[in-house]
TORKOL-4160 file (C-alpha; in steps of 0.2 Angstrom, whole numbers, padded with zeros to 4 digits, m for minus):
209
<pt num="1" X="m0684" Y="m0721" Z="0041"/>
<pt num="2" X="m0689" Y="m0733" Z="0027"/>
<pt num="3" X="m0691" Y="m0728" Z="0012"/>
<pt num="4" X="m0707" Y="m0733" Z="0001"/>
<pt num="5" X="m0710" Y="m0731" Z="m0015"/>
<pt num="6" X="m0719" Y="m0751" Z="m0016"/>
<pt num="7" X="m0737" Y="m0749" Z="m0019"/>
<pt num="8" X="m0748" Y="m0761" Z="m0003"/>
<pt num="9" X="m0738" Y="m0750" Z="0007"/>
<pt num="10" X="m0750" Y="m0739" Z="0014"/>
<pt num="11" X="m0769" Y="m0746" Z="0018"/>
<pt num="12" X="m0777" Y="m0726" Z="0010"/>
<pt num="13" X="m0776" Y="m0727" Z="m0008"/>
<pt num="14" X="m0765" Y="m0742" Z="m0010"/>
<pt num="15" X="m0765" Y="m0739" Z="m0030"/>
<pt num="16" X="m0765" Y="m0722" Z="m0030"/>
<pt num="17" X="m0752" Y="m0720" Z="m0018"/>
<pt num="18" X="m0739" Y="m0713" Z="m0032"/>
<pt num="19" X="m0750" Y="m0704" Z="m0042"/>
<pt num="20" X="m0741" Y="m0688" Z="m0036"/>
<pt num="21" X="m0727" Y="m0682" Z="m0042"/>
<pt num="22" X="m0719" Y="m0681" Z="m0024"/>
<pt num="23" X="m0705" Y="m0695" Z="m0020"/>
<pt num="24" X="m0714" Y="m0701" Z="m0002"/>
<pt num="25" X="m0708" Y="m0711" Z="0013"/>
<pt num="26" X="m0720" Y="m0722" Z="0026"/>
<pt num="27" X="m0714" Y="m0719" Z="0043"/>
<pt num="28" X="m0723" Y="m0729" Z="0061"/>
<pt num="29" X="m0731" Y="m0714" Z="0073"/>
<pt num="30" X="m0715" Y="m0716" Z="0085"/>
<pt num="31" X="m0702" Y="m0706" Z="0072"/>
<pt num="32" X="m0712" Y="m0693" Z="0068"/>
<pt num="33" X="m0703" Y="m0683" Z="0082"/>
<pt num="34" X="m0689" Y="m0688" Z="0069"/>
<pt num="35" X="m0695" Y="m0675" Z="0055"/>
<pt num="36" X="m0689" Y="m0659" Z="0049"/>
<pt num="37" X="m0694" Y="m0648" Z="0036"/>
<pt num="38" X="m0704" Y="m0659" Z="0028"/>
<pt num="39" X="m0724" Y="m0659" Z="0024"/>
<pt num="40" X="m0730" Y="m0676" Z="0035"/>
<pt num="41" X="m0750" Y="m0680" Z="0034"/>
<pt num="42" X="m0756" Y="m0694" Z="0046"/>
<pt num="43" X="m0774" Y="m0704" Z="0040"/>
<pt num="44" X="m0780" Y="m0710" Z="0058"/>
<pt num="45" X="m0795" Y="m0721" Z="0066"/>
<pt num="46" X="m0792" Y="m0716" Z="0084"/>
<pt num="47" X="m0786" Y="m0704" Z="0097"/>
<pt num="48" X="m0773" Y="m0715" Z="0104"/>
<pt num="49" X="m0765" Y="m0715" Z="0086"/>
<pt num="50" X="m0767" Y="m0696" Z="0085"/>
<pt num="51" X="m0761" Y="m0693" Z="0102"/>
<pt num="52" X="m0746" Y="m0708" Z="0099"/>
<pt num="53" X="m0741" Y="m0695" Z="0082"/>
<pt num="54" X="m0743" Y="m0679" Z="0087"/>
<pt num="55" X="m0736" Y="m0679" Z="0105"/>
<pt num="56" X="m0721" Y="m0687" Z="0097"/>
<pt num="57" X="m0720" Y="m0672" Z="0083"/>
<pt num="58" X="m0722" Y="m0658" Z="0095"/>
<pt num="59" X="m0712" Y="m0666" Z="0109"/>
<pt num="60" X="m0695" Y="m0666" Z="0098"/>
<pt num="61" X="m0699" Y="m0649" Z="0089"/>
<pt num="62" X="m0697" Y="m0642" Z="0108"/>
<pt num="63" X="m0683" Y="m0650" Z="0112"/>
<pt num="64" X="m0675" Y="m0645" Z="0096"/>
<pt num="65" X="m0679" Y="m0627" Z="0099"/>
<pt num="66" X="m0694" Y="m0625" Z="0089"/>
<pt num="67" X="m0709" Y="m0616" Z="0091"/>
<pt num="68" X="m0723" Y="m0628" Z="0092"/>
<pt num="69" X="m0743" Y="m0626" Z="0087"/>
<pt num="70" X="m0754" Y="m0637" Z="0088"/>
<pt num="71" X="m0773" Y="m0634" Z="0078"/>
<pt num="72" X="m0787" Y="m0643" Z="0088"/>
<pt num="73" X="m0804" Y="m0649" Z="0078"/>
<pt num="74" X="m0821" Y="m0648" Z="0088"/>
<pt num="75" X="m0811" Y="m0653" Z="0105"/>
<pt num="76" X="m0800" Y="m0648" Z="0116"/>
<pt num="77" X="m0784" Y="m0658" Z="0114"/>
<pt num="78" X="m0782" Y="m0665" Z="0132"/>
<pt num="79" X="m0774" Y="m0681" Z="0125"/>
<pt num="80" X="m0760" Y="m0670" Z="0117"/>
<pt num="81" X="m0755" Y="m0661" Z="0132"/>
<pt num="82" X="m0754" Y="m0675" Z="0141"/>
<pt num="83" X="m0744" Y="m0684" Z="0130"/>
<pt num="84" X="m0732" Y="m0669" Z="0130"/>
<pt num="85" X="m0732" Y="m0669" Z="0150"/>
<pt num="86" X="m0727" Y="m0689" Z="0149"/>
<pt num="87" X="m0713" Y="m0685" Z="0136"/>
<pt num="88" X="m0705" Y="m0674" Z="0150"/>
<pt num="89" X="m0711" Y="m0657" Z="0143"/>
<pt num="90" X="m0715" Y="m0644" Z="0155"/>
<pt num="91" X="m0733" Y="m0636" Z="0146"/>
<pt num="92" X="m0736" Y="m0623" Z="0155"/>
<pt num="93" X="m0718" Y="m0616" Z="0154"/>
<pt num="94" X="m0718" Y="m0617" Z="0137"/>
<pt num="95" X="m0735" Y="m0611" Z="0132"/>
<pt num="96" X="m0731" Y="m0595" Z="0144"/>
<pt num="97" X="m0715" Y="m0593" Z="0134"/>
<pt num="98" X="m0722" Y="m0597" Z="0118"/>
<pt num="99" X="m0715" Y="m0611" Z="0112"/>
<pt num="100" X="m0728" Y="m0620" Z="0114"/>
<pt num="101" X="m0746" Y="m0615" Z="0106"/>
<pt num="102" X="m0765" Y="m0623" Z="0104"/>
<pt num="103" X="m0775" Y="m0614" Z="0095"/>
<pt num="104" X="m0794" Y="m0618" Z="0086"/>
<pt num="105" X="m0796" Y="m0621" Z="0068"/>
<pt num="106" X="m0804" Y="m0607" Z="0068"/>
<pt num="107" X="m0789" Y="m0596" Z="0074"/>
<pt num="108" X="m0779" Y="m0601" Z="0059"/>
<pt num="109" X="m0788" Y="m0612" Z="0043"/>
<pt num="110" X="m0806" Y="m0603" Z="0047"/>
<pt num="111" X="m0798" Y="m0584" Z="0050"/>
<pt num="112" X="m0808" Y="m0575" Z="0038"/>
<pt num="113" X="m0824" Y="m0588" Z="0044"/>
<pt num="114" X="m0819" Y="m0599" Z="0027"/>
<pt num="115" X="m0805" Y="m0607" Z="0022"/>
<pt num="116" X="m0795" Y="m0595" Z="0009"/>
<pt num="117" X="m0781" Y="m0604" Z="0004"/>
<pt num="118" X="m0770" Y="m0592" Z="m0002"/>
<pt num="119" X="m0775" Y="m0583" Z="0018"/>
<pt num="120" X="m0767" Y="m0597" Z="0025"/>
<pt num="121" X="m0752" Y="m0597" Z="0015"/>
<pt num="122" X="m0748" Y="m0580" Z="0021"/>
<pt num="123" X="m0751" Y="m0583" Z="0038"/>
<pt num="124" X="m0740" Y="m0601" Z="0038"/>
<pt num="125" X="m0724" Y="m0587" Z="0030"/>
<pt num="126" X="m0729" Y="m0575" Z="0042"/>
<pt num="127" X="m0730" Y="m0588" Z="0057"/>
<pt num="128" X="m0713" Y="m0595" Z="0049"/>
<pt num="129" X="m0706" Y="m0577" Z="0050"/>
<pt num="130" X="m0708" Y="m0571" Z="0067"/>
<pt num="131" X="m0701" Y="m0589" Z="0075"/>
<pt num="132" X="m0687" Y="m0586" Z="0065"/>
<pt num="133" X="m0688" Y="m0567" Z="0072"/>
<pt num="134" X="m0691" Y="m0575" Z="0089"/>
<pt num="135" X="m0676" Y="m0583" Z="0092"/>
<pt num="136" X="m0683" Y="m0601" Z="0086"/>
<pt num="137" X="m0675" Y="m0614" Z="0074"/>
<pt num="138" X="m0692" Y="m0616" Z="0064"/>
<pt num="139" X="m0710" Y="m0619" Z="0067"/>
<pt num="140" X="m0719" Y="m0635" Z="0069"/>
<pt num="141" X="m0737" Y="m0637" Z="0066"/>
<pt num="142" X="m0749" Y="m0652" Z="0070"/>
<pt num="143" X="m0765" Y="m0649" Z="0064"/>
<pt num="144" X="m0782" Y="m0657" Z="0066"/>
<pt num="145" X="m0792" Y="m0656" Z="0046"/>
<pt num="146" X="m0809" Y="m0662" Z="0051"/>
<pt num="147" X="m0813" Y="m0643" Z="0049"/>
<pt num="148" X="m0812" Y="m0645" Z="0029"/>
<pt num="149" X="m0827" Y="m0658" Z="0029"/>
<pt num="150" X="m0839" Y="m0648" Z="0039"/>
<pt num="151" X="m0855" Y="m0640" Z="0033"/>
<pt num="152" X="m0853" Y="m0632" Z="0014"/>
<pt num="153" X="m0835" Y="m0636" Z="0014"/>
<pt num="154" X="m0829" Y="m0642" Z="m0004"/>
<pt num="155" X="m0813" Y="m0652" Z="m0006"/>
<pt num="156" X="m0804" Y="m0639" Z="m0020"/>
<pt num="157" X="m0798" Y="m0628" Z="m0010"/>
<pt num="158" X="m0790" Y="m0639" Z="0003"/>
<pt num="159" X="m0783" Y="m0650" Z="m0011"/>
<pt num="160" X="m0777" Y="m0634" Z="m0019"/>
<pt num="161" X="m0768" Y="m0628" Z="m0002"/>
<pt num="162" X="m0760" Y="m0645" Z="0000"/>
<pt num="163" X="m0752" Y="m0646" Z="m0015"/>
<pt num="164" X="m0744" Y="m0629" Z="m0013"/>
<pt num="165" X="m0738" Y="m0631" Z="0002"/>
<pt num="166" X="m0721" Y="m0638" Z="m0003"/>
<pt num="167" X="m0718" Y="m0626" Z="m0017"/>
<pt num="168" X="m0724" Y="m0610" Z="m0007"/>
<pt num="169" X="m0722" Y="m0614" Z="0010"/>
<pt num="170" X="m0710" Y="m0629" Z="0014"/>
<pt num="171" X="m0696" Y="m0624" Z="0000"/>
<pt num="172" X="m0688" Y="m0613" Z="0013"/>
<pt num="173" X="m0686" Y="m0627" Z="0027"/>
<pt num="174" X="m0693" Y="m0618" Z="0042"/>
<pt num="175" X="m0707" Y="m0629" Z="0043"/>
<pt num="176" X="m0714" Y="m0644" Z="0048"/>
<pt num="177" X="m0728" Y="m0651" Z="0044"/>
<pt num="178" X="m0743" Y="m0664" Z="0050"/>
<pt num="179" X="m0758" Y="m0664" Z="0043"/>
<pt num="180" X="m0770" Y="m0678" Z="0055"/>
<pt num="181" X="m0784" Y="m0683" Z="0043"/>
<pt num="182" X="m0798" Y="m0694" Z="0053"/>
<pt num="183" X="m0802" Y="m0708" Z="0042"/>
<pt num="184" X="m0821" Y="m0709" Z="0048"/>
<pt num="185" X="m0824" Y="m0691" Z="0043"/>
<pt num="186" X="m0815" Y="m0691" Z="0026"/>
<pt num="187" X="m0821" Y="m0700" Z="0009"/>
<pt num="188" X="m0808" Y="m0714" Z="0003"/>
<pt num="189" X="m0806" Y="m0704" Z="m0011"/>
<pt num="190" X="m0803" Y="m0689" Z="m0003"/>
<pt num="191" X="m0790" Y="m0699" Z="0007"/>
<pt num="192" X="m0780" Y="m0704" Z="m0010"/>
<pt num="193" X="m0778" Y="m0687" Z="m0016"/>
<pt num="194" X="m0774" Y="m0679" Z="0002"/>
<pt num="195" X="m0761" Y="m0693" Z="0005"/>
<pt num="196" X="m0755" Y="m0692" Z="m0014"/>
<pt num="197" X="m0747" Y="m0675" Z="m0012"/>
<pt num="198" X="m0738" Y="m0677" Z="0007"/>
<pt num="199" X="m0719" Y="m0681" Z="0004"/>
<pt num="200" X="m0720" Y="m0690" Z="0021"/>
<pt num="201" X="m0735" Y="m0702" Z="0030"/>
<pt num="202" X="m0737" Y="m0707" Z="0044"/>
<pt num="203" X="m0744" Y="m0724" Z="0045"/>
<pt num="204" X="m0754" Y="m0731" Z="0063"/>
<pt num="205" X="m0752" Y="m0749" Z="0057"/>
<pt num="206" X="m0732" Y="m0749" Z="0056"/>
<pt num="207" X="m0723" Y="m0752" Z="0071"/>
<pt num="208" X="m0707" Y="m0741" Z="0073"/>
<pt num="209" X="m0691" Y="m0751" Z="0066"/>
């Protein structure tokens, strides 16, 4: 993986890319199968570039022996279960033994019917916990965020849950992380801030070294 550090990098927030106080690294979709324990977002303009990501994320985490979830937005994820079944992943087998989860927004970000941050939290320590408990190496989770621009949604609280994740949640190193921001739905400024505070991005316009 390269390591960044060199503003024009990244296309989102090209001057604002260092604002954070996280020490962050560019990688191409293709090695994001190659992460571990580390908080990842992805800013995306199609499905191909979500599906190329996310199915490469999930597909190593089950062949290291972790448990796997992905979070769909308003549609069903076909693209990602078929990207799984082309990386040689039997789905059905591991979604009947667990290793392999889809769930809605609303089964985990929305829980309560609004975003708590704090919620969430729990249930990403929790979820960490009984992998653990499961017999898994860690928990690797890909999750869809247009949810956090829907109707009476305010940025705060996501861009509070973001920057907390590292110290609360990812410190422990049973998690992986890959936050897939659509660029179409998310204000450019939004995008700075969200991107500011990931350790890792996962850039579309790269191609993989």
């Amino acid at each position: 993986m390269a390591s960044t550090g060199t503003r024009g990098a990244f296309p989102v927030g090209v001057d604002q890319l260092e604002r954070g106080a996280v020490q962050q690294e560019i990688v191409a979709p293709p090695e994001a199968g190659r992460l571990r324990g580390v908080h990842a977002c992805m800013p995306y303009r199609s499905a191909a570039e979500r599906r190329a990501a996310a199915g490469a994320f999930l597909a190593a985490g089950l062949r290291l022996g972790e448990r796997c979830v992905y979070i769909a937005g308003d549609r069903w994820p076909i693209e990602i279960v078929d990207a799984l079944d082309e990386a040689g992943i039997d789905v059905p087998r591991s979604a009947a033994m667990g290793a392999l989860r889809i769930l809605r927004a609303q089964q985990a970000y929305m829980r309560s019917g609004s975003f708590d941050p704090d919620a969430m939290m729990r249930l990403l320590r929790s979820a960490v916990a009984d992998a653990a408990a499961s017999g898994y190496y860690g928990l690797r989770i890909a999750g869809e965020m247009e949810w956090a621009v829907g109707p009476g949604m305010a940025p705060d609280p996501l861009l509070e849950y973001e920057r907390r994740l590292a110290r609360d949640v990812f410190s422990a190193g049973r998690l992986t992380g890959l936050c897939l921001y659509e660029r179409d739905r998310f204000a450019p400024e939004l995008l700075d801030e969200l991107a500011s505070v990931h350790p890792v991005i996962v850039d579309p316009s790269r191609a993989a070294n």
